[in-house]
Structure formats: structure tokens, C-alpha cells
mmCIF file of the N, C-alpha and C atoms, coordinates in Angstrom:
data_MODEL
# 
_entry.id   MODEL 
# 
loop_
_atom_site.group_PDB 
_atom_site.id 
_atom_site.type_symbol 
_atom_site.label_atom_id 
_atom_site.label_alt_id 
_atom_site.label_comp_id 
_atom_site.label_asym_id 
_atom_site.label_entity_id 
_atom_site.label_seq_id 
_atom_site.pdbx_PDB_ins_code 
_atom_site.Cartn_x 
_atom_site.Cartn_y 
_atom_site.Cartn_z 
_atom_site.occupancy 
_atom_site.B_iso_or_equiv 
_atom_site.pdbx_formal_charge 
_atom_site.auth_seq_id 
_atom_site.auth_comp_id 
_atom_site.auth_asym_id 
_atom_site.auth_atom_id 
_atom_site.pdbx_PDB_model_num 
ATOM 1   N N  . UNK A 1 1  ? 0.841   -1.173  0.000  1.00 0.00 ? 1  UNK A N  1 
ATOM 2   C CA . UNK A 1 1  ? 0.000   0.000   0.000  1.00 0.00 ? 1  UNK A CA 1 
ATOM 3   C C  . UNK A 1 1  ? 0.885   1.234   0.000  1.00 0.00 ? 1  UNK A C  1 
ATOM 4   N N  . UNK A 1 2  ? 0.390   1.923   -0.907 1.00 0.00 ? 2  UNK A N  1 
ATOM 5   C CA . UNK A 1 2  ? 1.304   3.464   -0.740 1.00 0.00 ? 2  UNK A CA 1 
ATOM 6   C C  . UNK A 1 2  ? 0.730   4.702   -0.417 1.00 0.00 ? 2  UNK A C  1 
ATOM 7   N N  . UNK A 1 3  ? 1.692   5.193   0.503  1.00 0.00 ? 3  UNK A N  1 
ATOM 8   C CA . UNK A 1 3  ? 0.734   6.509   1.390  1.00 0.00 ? 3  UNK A CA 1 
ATOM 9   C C  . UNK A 1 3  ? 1.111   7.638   0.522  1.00 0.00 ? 3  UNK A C  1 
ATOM 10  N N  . UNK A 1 4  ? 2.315   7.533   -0.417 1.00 0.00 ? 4  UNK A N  1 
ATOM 11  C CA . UNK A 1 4  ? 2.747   8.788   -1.009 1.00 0.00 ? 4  UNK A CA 1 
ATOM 12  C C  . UNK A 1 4  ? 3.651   9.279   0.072  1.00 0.00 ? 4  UNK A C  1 
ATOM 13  N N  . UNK A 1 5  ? 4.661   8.334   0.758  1.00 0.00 ? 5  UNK A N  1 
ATOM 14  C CA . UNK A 1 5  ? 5.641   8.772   1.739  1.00 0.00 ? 5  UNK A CA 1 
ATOM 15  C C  . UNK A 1 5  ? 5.153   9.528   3.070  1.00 0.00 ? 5  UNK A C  1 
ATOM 16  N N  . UNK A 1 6  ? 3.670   9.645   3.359  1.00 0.00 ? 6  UNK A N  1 
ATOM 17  C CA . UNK A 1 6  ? 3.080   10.048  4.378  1.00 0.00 ? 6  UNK A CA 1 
ATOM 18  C C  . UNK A 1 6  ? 2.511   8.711   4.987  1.00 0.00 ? 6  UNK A C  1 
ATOM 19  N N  . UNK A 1 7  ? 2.142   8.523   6.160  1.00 0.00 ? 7  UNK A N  1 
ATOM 20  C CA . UNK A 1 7  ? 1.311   7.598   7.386  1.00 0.00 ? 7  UNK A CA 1 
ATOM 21  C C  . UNK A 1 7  ? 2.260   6.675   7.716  1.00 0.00 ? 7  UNK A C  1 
ATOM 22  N N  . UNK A 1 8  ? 1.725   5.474   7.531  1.00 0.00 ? 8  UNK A N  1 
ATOM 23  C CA . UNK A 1 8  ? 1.957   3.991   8.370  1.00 0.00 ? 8  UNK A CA 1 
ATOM 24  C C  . UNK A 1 8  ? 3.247   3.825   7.249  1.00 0.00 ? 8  UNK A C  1 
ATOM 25  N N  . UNK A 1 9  ? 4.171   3.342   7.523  1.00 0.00 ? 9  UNK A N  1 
ATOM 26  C CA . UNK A 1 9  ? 4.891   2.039   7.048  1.00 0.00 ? 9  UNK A CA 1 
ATOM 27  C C  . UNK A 1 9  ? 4.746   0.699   7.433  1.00 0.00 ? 9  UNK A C  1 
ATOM 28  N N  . UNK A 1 10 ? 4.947   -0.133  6.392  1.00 0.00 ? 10 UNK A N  1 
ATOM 29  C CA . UNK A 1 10 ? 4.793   -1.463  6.496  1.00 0.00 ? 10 UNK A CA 1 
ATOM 30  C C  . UNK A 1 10 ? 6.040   -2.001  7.022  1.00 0.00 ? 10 UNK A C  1 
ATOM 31  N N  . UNK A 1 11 ? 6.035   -2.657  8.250  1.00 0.00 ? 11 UNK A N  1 
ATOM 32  C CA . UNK A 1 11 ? 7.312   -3.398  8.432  1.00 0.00 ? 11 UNK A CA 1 
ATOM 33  C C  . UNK A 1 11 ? 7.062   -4.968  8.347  1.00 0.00 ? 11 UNK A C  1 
ATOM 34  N N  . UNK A 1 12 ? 5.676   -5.721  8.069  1.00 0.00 ? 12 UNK A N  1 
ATOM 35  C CA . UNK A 1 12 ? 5.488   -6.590  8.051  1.00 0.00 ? 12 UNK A CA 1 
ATOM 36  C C  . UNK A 1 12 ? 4.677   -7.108  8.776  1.00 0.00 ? 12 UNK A C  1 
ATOM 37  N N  . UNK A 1 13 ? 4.394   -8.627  9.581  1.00 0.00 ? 13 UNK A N  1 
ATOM 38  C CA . UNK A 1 13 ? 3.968   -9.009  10.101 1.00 0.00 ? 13 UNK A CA 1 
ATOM 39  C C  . UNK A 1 13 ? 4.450   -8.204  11.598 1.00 0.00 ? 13 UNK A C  1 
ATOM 40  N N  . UNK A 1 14 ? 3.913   -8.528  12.744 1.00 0.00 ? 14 UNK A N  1 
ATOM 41  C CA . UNK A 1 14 ? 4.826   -7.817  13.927 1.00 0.00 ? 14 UNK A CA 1 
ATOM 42  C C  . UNK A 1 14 ? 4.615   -9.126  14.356 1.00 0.00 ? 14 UNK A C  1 
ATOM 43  N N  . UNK A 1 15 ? 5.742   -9.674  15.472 1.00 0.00 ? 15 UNK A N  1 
ATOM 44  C CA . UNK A 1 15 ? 5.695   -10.579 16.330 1.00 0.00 ? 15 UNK A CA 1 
ATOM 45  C C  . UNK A 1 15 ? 4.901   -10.680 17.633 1.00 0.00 ? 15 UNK A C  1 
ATOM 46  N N  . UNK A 1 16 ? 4.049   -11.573 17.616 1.00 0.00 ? 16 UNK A N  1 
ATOM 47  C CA . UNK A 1 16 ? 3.141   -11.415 18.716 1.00 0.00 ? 16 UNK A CA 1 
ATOM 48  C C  . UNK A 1 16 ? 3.777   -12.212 20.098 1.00 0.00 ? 16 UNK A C  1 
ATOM 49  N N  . UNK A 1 17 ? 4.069   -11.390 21.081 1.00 0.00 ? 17 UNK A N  1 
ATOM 50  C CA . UNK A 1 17 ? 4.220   -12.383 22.302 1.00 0.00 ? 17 UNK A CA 1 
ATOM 51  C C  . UNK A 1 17 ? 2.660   -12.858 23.472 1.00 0.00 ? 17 UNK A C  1 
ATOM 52  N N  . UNK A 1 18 ? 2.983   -14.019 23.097 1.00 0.00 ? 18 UNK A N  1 
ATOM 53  C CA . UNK A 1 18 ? 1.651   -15.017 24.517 1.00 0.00 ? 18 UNK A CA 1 
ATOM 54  C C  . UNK A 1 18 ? 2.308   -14.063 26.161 1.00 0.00 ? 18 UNK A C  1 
ATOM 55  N N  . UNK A 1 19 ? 0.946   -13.851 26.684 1.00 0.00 ? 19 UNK A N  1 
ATOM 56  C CA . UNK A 1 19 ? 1.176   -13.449 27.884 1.00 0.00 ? 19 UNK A CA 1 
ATOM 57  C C  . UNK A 1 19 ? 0.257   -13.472 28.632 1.00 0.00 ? 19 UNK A C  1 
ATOM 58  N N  . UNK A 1 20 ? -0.068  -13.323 30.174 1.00 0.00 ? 20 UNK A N  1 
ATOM 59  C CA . UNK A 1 20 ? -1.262  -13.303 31.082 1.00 0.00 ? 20 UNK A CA 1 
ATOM 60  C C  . UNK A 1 20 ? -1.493  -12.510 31.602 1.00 0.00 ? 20 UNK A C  1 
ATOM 61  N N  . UNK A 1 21 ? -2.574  -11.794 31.738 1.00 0.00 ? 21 UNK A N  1 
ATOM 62  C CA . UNK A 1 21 ? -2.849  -10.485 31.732 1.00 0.00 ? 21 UNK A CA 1 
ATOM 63  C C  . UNK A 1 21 ? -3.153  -10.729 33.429 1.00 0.00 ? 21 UNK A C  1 
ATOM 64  N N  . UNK A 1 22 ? -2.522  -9.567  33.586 1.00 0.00 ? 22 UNK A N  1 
ATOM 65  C CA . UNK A 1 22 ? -2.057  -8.812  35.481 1.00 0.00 ? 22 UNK A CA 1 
ATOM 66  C C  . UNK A 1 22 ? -2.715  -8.811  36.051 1.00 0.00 ? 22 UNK A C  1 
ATOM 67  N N  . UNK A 1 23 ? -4.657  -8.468  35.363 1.00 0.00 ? 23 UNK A N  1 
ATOM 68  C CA . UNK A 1 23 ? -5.522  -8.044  35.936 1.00 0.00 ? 23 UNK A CA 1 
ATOM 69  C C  . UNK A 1 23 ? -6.388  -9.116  35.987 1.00 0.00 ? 23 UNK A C  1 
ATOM 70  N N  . UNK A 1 24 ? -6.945  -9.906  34.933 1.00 0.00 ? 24 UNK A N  1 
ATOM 71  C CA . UNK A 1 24 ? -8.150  -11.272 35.072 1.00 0.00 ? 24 UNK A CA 1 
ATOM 72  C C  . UNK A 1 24 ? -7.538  -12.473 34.765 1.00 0.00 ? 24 UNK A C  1 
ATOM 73  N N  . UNK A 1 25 ? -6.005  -12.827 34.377 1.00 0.00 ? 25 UNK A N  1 
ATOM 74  C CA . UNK A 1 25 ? -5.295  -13.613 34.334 1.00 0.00 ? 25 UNK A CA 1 
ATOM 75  C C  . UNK A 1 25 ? -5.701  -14.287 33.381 1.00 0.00 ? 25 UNK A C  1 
ATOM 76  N N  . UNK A 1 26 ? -6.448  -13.933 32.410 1.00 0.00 ? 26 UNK A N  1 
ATOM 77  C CA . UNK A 1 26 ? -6.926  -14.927 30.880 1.00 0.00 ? 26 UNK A CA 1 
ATOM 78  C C  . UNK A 1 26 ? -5.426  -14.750 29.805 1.00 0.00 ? 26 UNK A C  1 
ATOM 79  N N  . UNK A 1 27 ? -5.417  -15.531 29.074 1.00 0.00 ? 27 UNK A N  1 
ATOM 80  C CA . UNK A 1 27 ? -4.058  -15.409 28.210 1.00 0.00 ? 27 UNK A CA 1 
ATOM 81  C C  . UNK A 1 27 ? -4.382  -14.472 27.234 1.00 0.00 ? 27 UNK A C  1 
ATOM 82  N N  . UNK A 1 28 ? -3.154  -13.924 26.780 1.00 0.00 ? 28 UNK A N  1 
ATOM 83  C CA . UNK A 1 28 ? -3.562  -13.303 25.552 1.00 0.00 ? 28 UNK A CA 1 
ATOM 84  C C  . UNK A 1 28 ? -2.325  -12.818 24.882 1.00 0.00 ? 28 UNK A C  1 
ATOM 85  N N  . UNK A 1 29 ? -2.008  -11.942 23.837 1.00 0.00 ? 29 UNK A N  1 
ATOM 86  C CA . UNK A 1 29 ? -1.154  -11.673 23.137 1.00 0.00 ? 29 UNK A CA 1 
ATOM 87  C C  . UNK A 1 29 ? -1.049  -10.283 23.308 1.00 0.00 ? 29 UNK A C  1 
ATOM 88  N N  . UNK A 1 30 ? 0.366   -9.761  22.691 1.00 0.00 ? 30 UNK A N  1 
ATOM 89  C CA . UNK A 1 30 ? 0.868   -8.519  22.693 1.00 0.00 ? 30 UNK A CA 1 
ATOM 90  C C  . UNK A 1 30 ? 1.558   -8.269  21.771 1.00 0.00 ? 30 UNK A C  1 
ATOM 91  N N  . UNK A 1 31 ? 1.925   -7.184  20.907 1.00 0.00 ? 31 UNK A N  1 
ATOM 92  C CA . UNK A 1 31 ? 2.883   -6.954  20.001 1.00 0.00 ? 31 UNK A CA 1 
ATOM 93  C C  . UNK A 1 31 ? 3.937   -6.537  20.641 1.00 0.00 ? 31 UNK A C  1 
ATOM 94  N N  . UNK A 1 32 ? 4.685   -6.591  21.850 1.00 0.00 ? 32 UNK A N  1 
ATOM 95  C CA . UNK A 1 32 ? 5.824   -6.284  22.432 1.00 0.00 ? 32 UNK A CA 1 
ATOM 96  C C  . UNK A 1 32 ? 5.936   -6.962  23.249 1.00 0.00 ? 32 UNK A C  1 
ATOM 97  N N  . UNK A 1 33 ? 7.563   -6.905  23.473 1.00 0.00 ? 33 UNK A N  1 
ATOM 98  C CA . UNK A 1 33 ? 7.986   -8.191  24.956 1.00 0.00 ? 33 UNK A CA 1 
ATOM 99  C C  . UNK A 1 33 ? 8.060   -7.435  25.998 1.00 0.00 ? 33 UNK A C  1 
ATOM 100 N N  . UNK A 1 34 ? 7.092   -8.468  27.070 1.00 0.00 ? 34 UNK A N  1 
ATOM 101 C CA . UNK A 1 34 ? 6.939   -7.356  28.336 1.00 0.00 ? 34 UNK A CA 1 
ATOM 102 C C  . UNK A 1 34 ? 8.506   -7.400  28.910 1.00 0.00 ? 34 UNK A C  1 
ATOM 103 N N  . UNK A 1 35 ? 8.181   -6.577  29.970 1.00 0.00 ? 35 UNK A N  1 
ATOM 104 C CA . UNK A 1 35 ? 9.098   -6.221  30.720 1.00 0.00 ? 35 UNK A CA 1 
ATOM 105 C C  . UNK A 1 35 ? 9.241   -6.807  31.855 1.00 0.00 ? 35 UNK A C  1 
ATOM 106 N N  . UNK A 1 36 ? 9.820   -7.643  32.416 1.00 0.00 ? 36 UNK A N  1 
ATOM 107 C CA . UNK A 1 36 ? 9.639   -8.657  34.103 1.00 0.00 ? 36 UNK A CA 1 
ATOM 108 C C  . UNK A 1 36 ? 9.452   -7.170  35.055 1.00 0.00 ? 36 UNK A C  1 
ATOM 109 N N  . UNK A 1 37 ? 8.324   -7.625  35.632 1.00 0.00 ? 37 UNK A N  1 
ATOM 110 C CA . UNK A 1 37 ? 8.116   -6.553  36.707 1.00 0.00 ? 37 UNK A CA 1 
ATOM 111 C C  . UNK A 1 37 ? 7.064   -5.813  36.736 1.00 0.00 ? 37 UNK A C  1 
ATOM 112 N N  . UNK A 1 38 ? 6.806   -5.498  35.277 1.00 0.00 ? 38 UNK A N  1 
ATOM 113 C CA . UNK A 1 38 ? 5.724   -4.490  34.900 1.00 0.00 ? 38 UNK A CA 1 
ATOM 114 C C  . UNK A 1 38 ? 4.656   -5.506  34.469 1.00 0.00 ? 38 UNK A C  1 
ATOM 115 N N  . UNK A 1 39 ? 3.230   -4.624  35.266 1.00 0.00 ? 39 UNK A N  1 
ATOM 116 C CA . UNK A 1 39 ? 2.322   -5.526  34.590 1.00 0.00 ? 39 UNK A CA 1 
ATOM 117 C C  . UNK A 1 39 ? 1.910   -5.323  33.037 1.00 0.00 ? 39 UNK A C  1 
ATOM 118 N N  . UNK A 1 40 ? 1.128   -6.314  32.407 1.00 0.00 ? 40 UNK A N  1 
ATOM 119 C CA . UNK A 1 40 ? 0.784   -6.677  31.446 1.00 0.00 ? 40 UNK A CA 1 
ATOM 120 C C  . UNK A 1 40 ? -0.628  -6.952  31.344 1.00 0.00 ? 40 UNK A C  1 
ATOM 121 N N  . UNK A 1 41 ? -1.370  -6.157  30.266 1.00 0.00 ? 41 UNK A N  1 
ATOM 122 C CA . UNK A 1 41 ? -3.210  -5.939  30.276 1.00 0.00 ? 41 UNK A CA 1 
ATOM 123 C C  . UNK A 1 41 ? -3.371  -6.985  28.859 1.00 0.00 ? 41 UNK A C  1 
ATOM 124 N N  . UNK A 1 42 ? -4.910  -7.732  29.308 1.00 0.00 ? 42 UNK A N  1 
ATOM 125 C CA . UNK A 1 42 ? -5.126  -8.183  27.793 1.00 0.00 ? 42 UNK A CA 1 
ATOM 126 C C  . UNK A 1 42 ? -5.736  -6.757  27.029 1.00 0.00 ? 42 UNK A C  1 
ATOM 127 N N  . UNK A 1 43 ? -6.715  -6.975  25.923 1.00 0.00 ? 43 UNK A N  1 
ATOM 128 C CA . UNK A 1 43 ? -7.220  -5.581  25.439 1.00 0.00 ? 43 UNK A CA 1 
ATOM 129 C C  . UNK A 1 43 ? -8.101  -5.321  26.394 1.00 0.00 ? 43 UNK A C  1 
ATOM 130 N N  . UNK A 1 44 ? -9.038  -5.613  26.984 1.00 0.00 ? 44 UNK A N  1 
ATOM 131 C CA . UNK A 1 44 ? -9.900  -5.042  27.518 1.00 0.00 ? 44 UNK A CA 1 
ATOM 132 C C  . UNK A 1 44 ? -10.057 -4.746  28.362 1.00 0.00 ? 44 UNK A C  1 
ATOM 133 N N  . UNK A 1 45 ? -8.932  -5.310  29.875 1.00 0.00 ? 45 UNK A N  1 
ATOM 134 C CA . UNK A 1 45 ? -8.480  -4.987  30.897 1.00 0.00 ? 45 UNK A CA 1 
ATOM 135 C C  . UNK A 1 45 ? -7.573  -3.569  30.341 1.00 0.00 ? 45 UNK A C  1 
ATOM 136 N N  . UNK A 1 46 ? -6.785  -3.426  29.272 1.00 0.00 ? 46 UNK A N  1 
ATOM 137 C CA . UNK A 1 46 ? -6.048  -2.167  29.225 1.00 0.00 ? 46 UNK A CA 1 
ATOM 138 C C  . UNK A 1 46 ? -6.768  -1.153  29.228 1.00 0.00 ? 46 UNK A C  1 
ATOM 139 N N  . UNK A 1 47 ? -7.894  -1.189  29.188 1.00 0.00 ? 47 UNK A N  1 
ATOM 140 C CA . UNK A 1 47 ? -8.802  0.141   28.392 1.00 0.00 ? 47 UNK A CA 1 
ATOM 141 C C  . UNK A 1 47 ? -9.139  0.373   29.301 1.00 0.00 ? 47 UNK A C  1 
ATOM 142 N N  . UNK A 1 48 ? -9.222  -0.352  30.527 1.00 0.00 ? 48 UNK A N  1 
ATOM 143 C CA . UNK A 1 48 ? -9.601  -0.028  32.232 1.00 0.00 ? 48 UNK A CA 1 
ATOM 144 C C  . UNK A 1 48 ? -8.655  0.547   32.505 1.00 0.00 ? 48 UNK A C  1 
ATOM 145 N N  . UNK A 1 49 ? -7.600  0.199   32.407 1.00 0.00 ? 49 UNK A N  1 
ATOM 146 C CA . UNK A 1 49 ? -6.459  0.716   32.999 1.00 0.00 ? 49 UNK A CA 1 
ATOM 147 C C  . UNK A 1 49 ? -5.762  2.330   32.148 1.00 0.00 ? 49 UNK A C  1 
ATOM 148 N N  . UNK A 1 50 ? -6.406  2.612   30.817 1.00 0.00 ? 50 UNK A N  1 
ATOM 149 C CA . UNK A 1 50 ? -5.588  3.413   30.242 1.00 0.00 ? 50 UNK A CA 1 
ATOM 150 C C  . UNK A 1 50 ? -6.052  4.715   30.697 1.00 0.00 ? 50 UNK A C  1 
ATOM 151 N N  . UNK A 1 51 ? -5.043  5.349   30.758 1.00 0.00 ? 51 UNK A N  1 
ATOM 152 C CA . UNK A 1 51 ? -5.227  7.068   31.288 1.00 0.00 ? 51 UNK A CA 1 
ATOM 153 C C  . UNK A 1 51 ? -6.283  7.575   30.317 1.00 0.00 ? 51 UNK A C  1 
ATOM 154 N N  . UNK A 1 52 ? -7.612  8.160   30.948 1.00 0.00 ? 52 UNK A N  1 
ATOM 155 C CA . UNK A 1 52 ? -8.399  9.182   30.270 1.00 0.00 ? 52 UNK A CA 1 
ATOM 156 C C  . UNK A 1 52 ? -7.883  10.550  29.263 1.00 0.00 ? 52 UNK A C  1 
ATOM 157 N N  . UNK A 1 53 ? -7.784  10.562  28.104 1.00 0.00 ? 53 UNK A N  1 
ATOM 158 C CA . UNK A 1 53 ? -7.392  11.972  27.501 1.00 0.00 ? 53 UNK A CA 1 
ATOM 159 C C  . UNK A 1 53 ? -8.460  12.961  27.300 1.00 0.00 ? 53 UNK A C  1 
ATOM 160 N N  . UNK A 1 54 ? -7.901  13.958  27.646 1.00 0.00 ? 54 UNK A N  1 
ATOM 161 C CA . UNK A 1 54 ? -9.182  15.233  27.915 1.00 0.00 ? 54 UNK A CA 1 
ATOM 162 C C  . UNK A 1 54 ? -9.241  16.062  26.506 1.00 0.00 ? 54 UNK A C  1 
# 
């Protein structure tokens, strides 16, 4: 797809990492490797957790 050198680039597939979410402990995936220590949201627990923008 071509933006005309404007928006998204394609880098491909992204690597999904398996993980258990902090908050209801159901499995789920992420496009980044967590961090030991920090918790980790599935999607719908994150949206609880994500800061309100005004």
C-alpha cells in the first residue's frame, strides 16, 4: 500500500508475544515483549487501565 511517503509504514507481520494479563489472568497476546516486573493488560483490561485523555 502506498501513502505517497506520508502515514503507516509497512514493516510486516509484527511478532506477537503469549502473555497473562495482570488483571483477570486470561491469556492473551501482545505486540511487544513485556518487561519482568511491569504488569501486562489483555485488550480489555487495558482500556480499564488506560489514562483518560481530555
Amino acid at each position: 500500500m502506498d501513502f505517497g511517503g506520508k502515514g503507516r509504514r509497512d514493516f510486516g507481520p509484527r511478532e506477537m508475544h503469549d502473555i497473562t494479563c495482570s488483571d483477570c489472568g486470561q491469556p492473551a497476546q501482545v505486540p511487544f515483549k513485556p518487561t519482568d516486573g511491569k504488569p501486562v493488560y489483555c485488550r480489555d483490561c487495558y482500556m480499564k487501565h488506560k489514562p483518560k485523555r481530555f
